[in-house]
C-alpha positions in Angstrom: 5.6 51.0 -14.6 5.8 47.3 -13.7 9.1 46.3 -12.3 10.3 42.6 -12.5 12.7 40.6 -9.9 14.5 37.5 -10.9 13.3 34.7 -8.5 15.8 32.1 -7.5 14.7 28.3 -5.8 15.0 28.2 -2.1 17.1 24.7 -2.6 20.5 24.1 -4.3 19.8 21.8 -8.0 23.3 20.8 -9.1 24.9 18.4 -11.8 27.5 16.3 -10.6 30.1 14.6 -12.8 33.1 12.8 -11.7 36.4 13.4 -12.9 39.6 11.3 -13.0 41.0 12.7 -9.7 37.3 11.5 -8.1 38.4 8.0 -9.6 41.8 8.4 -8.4 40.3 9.2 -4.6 37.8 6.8 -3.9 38.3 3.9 -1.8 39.9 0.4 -3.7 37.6 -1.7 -1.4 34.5 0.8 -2.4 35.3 0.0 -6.8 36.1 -3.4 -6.3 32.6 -3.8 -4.0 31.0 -2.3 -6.7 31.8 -3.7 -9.7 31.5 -7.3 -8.3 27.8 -6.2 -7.7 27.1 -4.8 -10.9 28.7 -7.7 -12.6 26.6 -10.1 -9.9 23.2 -8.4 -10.9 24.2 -8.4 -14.8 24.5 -11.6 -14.7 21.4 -12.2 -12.4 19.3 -10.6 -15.0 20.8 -12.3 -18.1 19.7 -15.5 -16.4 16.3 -13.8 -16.2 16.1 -13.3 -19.7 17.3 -16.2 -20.7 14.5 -17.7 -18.4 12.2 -15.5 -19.9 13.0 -15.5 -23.5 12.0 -20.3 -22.9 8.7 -18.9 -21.8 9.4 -19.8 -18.3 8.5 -16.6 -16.4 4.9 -16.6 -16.1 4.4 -12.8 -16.7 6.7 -9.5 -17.9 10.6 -10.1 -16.7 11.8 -6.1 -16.7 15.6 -6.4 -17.0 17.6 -3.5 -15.4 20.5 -4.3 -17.4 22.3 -1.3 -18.3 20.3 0.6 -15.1 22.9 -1.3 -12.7 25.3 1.6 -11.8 22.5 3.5 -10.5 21.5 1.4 -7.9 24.6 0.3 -7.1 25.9 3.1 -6.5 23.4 4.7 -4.7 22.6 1.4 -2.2 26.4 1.1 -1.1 26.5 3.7 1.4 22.6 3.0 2.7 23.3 1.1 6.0 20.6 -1.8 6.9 18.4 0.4 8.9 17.8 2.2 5.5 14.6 1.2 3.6 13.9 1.1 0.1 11.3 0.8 -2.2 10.8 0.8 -5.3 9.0 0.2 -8.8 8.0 -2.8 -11.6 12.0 -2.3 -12.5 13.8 -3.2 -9.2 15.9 -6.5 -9.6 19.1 -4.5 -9.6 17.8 -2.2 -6.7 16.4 -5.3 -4.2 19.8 -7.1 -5.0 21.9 -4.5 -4.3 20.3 -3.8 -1.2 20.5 -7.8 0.0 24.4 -8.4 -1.2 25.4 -4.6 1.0 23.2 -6.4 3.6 24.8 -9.9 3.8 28.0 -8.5 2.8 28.5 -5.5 4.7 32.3 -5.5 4.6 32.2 -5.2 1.0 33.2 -7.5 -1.7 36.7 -8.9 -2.8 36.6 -9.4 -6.4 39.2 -12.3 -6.5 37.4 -14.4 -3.9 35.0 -16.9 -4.3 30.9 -16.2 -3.6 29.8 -16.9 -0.4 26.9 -19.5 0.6 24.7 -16.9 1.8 25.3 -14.5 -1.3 24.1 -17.8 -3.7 21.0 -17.7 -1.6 20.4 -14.4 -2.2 20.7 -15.4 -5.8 18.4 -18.4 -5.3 15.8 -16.9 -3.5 16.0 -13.6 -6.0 15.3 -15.7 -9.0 13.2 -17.7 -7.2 10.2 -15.4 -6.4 11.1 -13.7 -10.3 9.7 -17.3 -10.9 6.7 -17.7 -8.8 8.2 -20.5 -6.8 7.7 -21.7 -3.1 11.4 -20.6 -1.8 11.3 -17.0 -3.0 11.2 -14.6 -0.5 7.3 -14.0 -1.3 6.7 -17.5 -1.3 6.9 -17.0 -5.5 3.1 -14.5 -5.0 5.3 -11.1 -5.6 7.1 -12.3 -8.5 9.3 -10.2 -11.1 7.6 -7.0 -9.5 6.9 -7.1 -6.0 10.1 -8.2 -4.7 10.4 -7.8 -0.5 12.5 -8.8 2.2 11.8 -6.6 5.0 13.9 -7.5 7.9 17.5 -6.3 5.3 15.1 -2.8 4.5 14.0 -3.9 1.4 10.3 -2.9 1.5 8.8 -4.0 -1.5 8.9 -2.9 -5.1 5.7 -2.1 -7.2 3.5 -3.3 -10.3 1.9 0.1 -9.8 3.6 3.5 -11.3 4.8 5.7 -8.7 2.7 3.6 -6.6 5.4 2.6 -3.5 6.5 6.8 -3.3 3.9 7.4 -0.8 4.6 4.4 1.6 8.6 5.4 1.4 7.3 8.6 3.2 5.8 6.5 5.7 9.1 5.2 6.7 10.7 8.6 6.5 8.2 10.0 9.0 8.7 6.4 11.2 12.4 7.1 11.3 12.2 10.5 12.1 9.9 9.9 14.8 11.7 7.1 16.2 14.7 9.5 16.8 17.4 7.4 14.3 18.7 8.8 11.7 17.9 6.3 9.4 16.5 7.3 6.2 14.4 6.4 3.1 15.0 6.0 -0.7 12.1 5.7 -2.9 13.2 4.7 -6.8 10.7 5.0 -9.5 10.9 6.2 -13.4 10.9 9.0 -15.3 6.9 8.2 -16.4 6.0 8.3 -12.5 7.3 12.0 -12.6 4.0 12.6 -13.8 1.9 11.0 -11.5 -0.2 12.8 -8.5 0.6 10.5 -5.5 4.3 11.4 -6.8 4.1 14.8 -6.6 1.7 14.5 -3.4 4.6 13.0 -1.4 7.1 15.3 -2.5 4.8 18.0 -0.9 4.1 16.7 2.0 7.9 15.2 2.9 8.9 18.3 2.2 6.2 20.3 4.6 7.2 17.7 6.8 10.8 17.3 6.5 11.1 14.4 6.2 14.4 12.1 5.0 13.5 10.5 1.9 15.1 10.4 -0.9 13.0 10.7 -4.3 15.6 8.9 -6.9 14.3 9.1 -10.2 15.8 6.5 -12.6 15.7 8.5 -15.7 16.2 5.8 -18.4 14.6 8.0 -21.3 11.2 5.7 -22.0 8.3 5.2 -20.2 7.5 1.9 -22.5 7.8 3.6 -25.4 6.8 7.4 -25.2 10.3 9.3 -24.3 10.6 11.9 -21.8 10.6 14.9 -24.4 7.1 13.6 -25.0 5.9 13.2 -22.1 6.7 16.5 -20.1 7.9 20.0 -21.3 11.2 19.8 -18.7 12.9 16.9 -19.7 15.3 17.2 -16.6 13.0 15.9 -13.9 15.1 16.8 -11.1 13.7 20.3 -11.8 10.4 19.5 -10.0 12.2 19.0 -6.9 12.7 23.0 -6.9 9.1 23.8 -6.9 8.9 21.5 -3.6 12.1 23.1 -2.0 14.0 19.9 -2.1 17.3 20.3 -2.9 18.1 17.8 -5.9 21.2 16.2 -7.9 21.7 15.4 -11.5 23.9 12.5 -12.4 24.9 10.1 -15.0 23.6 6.9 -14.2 26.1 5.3 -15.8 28.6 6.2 -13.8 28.4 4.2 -10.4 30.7 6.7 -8.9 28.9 9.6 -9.8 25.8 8.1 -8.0 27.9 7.2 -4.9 28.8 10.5 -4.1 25.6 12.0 -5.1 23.6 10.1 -2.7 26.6 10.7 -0.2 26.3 14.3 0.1 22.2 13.6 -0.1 22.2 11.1 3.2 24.2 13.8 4.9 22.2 16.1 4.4 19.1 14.2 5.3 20.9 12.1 8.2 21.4 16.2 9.8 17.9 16.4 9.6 17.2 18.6 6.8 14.3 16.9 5.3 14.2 15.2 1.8 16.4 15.1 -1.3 15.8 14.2 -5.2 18.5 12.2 -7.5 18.0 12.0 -10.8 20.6 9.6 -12.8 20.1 9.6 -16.5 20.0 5.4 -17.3 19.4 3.6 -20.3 17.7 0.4 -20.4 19.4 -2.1 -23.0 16.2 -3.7 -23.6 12.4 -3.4 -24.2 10.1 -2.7 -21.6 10.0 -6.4 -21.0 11.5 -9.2 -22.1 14.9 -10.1 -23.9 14.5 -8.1 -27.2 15.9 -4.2 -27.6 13.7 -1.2 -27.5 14.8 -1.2 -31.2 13.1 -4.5 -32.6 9.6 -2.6 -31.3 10.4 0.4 -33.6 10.5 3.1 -30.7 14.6 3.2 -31.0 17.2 2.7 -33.6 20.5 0.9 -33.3 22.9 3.7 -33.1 20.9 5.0 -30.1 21.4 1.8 -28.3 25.1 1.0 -29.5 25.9 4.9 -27.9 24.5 4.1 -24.9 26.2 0.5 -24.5 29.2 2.3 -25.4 28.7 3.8 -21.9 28.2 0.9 -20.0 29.4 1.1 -16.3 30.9 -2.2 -16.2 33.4 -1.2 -18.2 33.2 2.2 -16.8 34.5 0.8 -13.6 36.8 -2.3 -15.0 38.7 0.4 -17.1 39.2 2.3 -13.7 40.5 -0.6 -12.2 42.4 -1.6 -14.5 43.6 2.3 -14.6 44.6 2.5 -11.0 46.2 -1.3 -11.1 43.8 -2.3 -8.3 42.6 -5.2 -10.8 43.6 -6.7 -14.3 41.7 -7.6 -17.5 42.4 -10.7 -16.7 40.8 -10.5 -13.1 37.9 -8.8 -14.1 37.4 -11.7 -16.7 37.7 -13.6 -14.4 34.9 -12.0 -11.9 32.7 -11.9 -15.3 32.9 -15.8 -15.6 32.4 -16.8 -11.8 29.4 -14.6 -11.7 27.7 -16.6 -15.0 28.8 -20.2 -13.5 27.2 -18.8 -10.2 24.1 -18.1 -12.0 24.1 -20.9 -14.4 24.5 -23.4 -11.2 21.2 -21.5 -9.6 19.4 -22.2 -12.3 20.3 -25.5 -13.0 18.7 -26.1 -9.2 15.7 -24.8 -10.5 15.4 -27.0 -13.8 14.8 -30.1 -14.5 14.2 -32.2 -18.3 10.5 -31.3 -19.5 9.0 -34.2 -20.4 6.1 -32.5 -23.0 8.6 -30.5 -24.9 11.4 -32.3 -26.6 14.9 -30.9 -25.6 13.0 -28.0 -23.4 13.6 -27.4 -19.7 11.0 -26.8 -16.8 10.7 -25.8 -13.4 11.2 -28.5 -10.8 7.5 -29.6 -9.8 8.2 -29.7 -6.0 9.5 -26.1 -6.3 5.6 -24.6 -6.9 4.0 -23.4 -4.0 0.9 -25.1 -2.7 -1.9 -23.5 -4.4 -4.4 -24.6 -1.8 -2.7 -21.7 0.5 -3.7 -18.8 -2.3 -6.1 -17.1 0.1 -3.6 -17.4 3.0 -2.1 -14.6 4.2 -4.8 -12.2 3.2 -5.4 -10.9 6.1 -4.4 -12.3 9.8 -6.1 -15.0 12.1 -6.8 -12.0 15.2 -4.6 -14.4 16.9 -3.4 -10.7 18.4 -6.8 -10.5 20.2 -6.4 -13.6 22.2 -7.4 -12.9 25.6 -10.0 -9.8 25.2 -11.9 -8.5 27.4 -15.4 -8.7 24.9 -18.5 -6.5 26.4 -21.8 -6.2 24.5 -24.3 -3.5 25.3 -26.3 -6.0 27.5 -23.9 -7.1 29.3 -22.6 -4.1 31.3 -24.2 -4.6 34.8 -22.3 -1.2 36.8 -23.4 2.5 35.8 -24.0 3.7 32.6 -23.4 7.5 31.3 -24.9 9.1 27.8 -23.0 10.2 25.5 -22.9 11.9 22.1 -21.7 9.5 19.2 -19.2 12.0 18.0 -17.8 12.5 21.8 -17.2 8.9 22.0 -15.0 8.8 18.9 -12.9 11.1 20.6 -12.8 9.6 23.8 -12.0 6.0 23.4 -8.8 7.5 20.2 -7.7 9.8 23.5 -7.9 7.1 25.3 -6.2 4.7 23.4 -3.5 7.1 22.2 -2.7 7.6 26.1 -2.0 4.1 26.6 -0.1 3.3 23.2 2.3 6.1 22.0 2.7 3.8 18.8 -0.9 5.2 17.6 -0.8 8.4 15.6 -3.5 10.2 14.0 -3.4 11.9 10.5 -6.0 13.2 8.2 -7.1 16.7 7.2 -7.8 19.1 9.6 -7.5 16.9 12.7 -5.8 19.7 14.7 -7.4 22.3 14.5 -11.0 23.7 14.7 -11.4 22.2 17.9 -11.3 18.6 16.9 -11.4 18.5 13.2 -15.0 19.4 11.2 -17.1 17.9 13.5 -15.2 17.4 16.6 -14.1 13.9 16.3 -10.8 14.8 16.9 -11.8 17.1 20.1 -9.0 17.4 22.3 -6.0 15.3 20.7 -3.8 17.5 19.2 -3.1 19.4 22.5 -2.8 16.2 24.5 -0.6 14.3 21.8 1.0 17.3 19.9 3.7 15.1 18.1 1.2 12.2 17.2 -1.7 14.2 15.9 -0.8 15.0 11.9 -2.6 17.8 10.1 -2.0 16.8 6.6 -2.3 18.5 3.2 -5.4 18.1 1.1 -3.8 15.4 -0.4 -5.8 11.8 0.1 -3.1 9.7 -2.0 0.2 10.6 0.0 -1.5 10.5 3.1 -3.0 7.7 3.3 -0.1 6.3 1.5 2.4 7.4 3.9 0.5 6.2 6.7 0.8 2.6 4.8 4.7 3.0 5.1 4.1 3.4 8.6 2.2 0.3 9.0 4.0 -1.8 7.0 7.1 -0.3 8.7 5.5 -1.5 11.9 6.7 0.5 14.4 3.6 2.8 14.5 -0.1 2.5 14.3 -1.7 5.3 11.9 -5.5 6.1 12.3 -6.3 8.2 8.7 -8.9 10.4 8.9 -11.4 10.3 5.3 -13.9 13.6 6.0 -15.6 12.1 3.6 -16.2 8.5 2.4 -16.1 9.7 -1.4 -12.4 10.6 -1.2 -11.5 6.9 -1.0 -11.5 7.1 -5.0 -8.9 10.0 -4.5 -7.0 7.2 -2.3 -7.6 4.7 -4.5 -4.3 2.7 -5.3 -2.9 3.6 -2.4 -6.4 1.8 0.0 -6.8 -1.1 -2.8 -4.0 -1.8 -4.9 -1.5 -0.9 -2.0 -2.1 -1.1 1.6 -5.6 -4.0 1.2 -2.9 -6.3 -0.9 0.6 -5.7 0.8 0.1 -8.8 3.2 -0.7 -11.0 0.6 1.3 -10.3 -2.5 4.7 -10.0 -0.5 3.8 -13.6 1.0 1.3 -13.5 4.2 4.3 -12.7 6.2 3.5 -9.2 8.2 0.8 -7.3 9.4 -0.3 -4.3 7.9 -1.9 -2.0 11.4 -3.9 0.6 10.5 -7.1 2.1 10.5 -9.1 4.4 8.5 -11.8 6.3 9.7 -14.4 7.2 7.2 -17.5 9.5 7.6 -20.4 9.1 5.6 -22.0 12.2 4.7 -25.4 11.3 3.3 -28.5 13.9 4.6 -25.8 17.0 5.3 -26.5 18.4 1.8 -23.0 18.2 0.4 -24.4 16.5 -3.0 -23.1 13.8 -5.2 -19.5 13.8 -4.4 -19.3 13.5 -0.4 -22.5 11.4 -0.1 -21.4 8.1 -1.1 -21.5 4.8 1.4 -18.4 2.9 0.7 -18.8 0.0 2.3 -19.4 -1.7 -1.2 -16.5 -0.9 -2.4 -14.1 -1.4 0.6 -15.6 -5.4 1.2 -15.2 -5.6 -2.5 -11.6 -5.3 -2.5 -9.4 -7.8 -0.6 -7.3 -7.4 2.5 -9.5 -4.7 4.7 -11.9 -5.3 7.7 -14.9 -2.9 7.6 -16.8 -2.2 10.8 -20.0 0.0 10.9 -20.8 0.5 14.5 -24.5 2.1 15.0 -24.1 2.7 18.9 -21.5 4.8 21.0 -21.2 1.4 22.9 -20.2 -0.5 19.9 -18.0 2.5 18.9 -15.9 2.5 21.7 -15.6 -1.5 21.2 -15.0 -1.7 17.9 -12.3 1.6 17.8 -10.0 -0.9 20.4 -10.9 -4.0 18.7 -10.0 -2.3 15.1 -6.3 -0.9 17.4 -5.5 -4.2 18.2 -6.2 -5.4 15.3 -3.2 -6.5 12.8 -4.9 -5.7 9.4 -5.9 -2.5 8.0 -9.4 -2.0 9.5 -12.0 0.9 7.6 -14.1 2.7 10.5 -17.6 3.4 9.1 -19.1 6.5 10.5 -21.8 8.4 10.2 -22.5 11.9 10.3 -26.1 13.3 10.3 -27.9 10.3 11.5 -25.3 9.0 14.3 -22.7 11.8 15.4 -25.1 13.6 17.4 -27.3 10.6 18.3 -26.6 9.6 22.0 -26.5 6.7 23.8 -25.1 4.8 27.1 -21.7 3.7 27.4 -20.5 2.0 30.4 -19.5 4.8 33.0 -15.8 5.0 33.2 -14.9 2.2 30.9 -13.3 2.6 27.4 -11.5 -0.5 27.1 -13.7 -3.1 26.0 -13.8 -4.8 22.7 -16.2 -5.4 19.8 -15.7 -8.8 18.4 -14.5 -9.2 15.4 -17.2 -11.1 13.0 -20.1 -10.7 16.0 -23.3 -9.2 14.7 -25.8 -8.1 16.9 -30.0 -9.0 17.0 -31.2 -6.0 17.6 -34.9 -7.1 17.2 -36.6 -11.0 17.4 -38.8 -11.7 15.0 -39.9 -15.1 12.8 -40.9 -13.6 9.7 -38.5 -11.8 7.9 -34.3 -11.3 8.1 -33.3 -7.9 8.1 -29.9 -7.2 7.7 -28.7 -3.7 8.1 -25.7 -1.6 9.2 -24.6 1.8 10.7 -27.4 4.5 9.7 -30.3 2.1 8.9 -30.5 0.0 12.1 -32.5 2.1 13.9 -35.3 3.0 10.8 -35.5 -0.9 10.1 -36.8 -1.5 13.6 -38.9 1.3 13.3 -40.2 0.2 10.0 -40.6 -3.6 11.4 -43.1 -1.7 13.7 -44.7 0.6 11.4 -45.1 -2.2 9.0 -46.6 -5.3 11.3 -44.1 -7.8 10.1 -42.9 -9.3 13.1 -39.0 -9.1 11.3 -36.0 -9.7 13.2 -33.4 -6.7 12.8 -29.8 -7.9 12.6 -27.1 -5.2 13.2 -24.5 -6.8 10.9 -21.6 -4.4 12.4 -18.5 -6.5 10.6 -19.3 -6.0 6.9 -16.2 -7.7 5.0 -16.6 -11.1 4.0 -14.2 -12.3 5.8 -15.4 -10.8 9.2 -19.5 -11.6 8.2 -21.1 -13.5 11.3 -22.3 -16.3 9.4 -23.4 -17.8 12.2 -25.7 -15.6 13.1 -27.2 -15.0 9.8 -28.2 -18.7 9.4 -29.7 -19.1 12.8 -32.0 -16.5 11.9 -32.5 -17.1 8.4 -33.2 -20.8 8.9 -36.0 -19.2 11.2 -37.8 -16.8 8.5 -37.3 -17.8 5.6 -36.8 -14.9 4.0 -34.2 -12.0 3.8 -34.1 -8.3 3.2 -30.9 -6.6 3.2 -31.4 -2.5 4.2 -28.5 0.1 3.3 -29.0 3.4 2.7 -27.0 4.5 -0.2 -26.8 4.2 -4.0 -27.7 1.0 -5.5 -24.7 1.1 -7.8 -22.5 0.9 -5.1 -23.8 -1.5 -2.8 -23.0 -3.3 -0.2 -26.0 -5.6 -0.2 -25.6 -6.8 -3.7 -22.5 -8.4 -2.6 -24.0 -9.8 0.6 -27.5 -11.0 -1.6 -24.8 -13.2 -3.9 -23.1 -14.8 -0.8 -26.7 -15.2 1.1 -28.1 -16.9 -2.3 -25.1 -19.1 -2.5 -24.6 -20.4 0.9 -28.4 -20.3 1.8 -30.5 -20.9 -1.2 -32.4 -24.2 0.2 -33.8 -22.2 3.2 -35.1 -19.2 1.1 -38.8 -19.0 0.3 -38.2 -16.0 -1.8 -35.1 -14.1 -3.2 -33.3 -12.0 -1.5 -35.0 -8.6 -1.3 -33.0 -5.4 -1.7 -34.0 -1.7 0.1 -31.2 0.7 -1.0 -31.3 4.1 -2.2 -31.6 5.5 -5.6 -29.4 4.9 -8.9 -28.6 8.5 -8.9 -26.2 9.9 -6.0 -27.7 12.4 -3.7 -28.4 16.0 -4.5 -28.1 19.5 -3.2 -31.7 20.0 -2.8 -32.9 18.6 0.4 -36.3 17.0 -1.5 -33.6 15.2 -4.2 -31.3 14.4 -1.5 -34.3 12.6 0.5 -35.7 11.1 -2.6 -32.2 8.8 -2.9 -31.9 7.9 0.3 -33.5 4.8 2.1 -35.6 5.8 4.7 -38.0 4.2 7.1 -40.9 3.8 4.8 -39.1 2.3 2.3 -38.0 -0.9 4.5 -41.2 -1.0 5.7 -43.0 -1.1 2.1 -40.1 -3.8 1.6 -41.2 -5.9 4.2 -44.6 -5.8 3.1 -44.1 -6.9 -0.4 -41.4 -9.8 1.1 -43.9 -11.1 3.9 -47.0 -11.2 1.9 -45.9 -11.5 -2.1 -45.3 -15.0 -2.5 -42.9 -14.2 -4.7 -41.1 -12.2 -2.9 -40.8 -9.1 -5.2 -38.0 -6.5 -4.8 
């Protein structure tokens, strides 16, 4: 006979709800801090919508109003050295956050606004505008808000995309030794998204002090929360994580308060992470100054109950209540708060002269739109003053070494000289260096910066994107195999390869992600893939493919200095247990950035090539007869392409062939062929030739895996048809 024990979670999941003795307790200076904020940000987003509903916000304008108590309330007792995130819905979040930080001894309802509070405002609706004084230079607009140095990290276009990167600065706090924490804010709909429930794994395997707040407003667009999951209260998933977790009403500011007051205790003890979930309502649609009920998805009485609840007048009934304010005071705060707001945007404005009685932006408020593509990426300013070695320039002692040994000797190295580096990926402590030992020796050398992670590609890499956009610490991820970088996906593309950028050009983003390409080790079509056409395809990330142990070693410090994320290529059949001279003794040279490297002279034919295939294309230029010259391209994003190089040599042959050894459908070379065609079309005899491998991605079997791979024949039957077809045929 079966018998049956009733399970309990191993962390406490509890409702709170304020009473009128909790009104009764808390702090006068506490309310009337509060509701000068909440009435600040209402206001603050009625101008938004007012903006909005003139067609002057280019893009959605997602009003919080109604959502105000919950950030509010939660963001009063976060101290400066606190960071937050959060999601497409974060006006009232970022501004609570910059009025606790300008104003840290609170608010006086009955005094006037302070100049540096109005410029909060300013700046606030500025970047909502996509003007040159927000504080992303108006590129972040409505949804990717930022000011970093007040802990206000950046919210996000991308569902549940920023949860990962609060993680980041969990772990960097942590490590640090403060007991500063992180809150992460996203909605109800990213309850259901991986990276989501990735991070709360891995905080809480980690311990880490991060608060998941889940802003519960019933909707995700349009699809409620019934719909959408079969446990409507989200702060259940916490449980299965081991997270201890709060229920509120988001509608109470109080409620919220003390909430996160008993959660930052318990993570500021060093208990690891926390969930809050405060049931919100938003007043209006998803975007836009209409309600949820002019789109069909709601009806009246729903939204009149929920306004009935509104937490201004939850809190100016308590003051009022208690006698710390009157009507007429809270009026009062009401009207200074629009004239505050009506005076910013009259700054803004000006007469439009196209449109009769209509309003426009000031013209010499835009920002430049020549500087678009600044801020990108840096200018390596930070490698000023390098020591630079090439392979023929060492003139002591050389030693051989094993590819794979070298990765782990110049990251040992490196991490023994910067304790800012740290080292994460799966199965990088164990199994004496990771998979294939590239990892050999780290994890007993630097036990506290070597990170065996979970099998989970999105939060990791994603948390190590908080760290580097935190900035105090240098993550080197570890891909096992170049595939998973579509398991990564918004957190390598839409994330860390755009954070510079879209929050204004005005940090770094250090990290570096080591991939290993897996072609000819039989693992088939899903960890065979090249990715360096994908990765220089997407904005924001260096790519380096070193081919040698001596450009490994330069390339690995030059990538560690570097201030943008830089992807690693590596490979592991062909190159890990290749060996080749390094200089004896000496790890601490650089690659350059944007140098490629001749590997052989020739005058007939431009081969360009990277990582795997520089070896078989010389080969092949010997097998074949065509006197070609080899060119080691090493730096493969556009931005990093040695240009120079290229031309010399192409305005020499004549004629190019780029080499790579993966899928066609993926490739690297059909970007390069574009740029090649574009900048070099009067020098070409024939078009730009293409060896790559198959359509298909490679196969179990070893003959199918061979037959979609590049090989040495292949260039060389390339070079053929390129040096004697006239026309150059592919």
């Amino acid at each position: 006979m079966t018998t049956k024990k009733k399970l309990a979670p191993a962390s406490p999941w509890v409702e709170l709800r304020t009473t009128t003795k909790d009104w009764d307790a808390a702090d006068p200076a506490v309310l009337t801090t509060m509701a000068t904020q909440l009435h600040l940000i209402r206001a603050f987003e009625e101008s938004v919508l007012d903006l909005a509903g003139q067609k002057l916000i280019n893009g959605p304008a997602h009003s919080s109003i109604g959502q105000e108590g919950g950030a509010v309330g939660s963001i009063l007792p976060l101290t400066v050295a606190d960071q937050i995130n959060g999601s497409h819905r974060g006006h009232h979040q970022f501004l609570a956050k910059a009025l606790t930080a300008v104003q840290p001894d609170g608010f006086d309802m009955t005094a006037g606004f302070s100049d540096t509070v109005r410029e909060v405002l300013s700046r606030s609706l500025s970047e909502i505008c996509g003007l040159a004084a927000g504080y992303c230079g108006g590129r972040g607009g409505s949804m990717h808000l930022q000011w970093k140095e007040i802990g206000a990290m950046g919210t996000n276009a991308i569902v549940g995309g920023a949860v990962p990167f609060a993680a980041g600065f969990a772990w960097s706090d942590r490590h640090a030794g403060t007991d500063a924490v992180s809150v992460t804010y996203f909605g109800d709909g990213a309850m259901n998204i991986g990276s989501v429930l990735e991070s709360l794994n891995l905080a809480s395997a980690w311990s880490l002090p991060v608060c998941f707040f889940v802003e519960n407003n019933q909707y995700a667009v349009s699809t409620t929360v019934e719909e959408a999951t079969g446990e409507p209260r989200l702060s259940a998933r916490a449980l299965g994580f081991n997270i201890p977790s709060w229920r509120v009403d988001g509608m109470d500011p109080l409620a919220v308060h003390l909430a996160m007051e008993e959660a930052l205790a318990h993570m500021r003890a060093g208990k690891g992470p926390t969930m809050i979930e405060a049931d919100v309502y938003r007043y209006f649609h998803q975007n836009g100054p209409f309600p949820g009920s002019a789109f069909g998805y709601r009806d009246r009485d729903e939204e009149a109950s929920w306004r009935g609840r509104d937490p201004l007048e939850a809190i100016g009934g308590h003051l009022i209540r208690r006698g710390i304010a009157g009507a007429d005071e809270i009026a009062d705060l009401r009207a200074r708060c629009k004239a505050i707001m009506s005076s910013v945007c009259d700054d803004l404005l000006e007469p439009d002269p196209d449109r009769k009685g209509q309003q426009r932006f000031r013209l010499d408020l835009w920002p430049d739109p020549g500087a678009i593509d600044e801020g990108i990426r840096g200018d390596l300013s930070e490698l000023d003053g390098a020591r630079y070695l090439e392979a023929d320039q060492v003139t002591g002692a050389k030693t051989s070494v094993r590819f794979v040994d070298a990765v782990a000797e110049v990251m040992s190295r490196r991490m023994a000289e910067d304790e800012r580096i740290v080292v994460l990926g799966e199965d990088v402590h164990k199994l004496s260096g990771g998979p294939r030992g590239a990892t050999k020796g780290l994890k007993e050398a630097y036990p506290d910066r070597v990170l065996g992670t979970p099998i989970s590609e999105a939060a990791f890499s994603g948390l190590a994107g908080g760290m580097a956009l935190d900035g105090r610490y240098r993550p080197v991820i570890e891909l096992m195999y170049a595939d998973f970088v579509w398991v990564a996906a918004d957190q390598l593309f839409n994330q860390i390869g755009k954070a510079r950028h879209m929050f204004g050009g005005h940090h770094s983003m250090p990290l570096v992600m080591r991939i290993k390409v897996g072609t000819r080790t039989g693992y088939g079509s899903q960890h065979s893939m090249d990715p360096a056409g994908v990765m220089a395809s997407s904005a924001g990330w260096r790519i380096v493919a070193p081919s040698t142990p001596h450009d490994y070693v330069g390339a690995m410090n030059a990538a560690l200095q570097c201030e943008d994320p830089v992807a690693v290529l590596e490979h592991d059949a062909d190159l890990y247990r290749a060996e080749g001279e390094v200089p004896e003794g000496d790890l601490d040279y650089l690659l350059p950035v944007g140098s490629a490297a001749v590997r052989r002279t020739g005058e007939a034919v431009t081969v360009l090539t990277y990582l795997s295939m520089v070896a078989p294309s010389v080969e092949a230029a010997e097998m074949s007869g065509v006197d070609a010259e080899v060119i080691d391209l090493r730096w493969l994003d556009m931005a990093s392409v040695d240009w120079a190089t290229i031309e010399q040599s192409i305005t020499k042959t004549n004629r190019v062939m780029i080499v790579e050894q993966g899928s066609r459908q993926t490739s690297y070379g059909a970007l390069l062929a574009d740029e090649i065609q574009r900048r070099y079309f009067d020098w070409l005899d024939a078009p730009v030739a293409r060896v790559s491998g198959s359509e298909s991605s490679p196969s179990i079997s070893k003959v199918l895996e061979e037959a979609a791979l590049a090989n040495a024949d292949d260039v060389a039957a390339g070079l053929t048809r390129l040096a004697f077809d006239t026309e150059g045929a592919d």
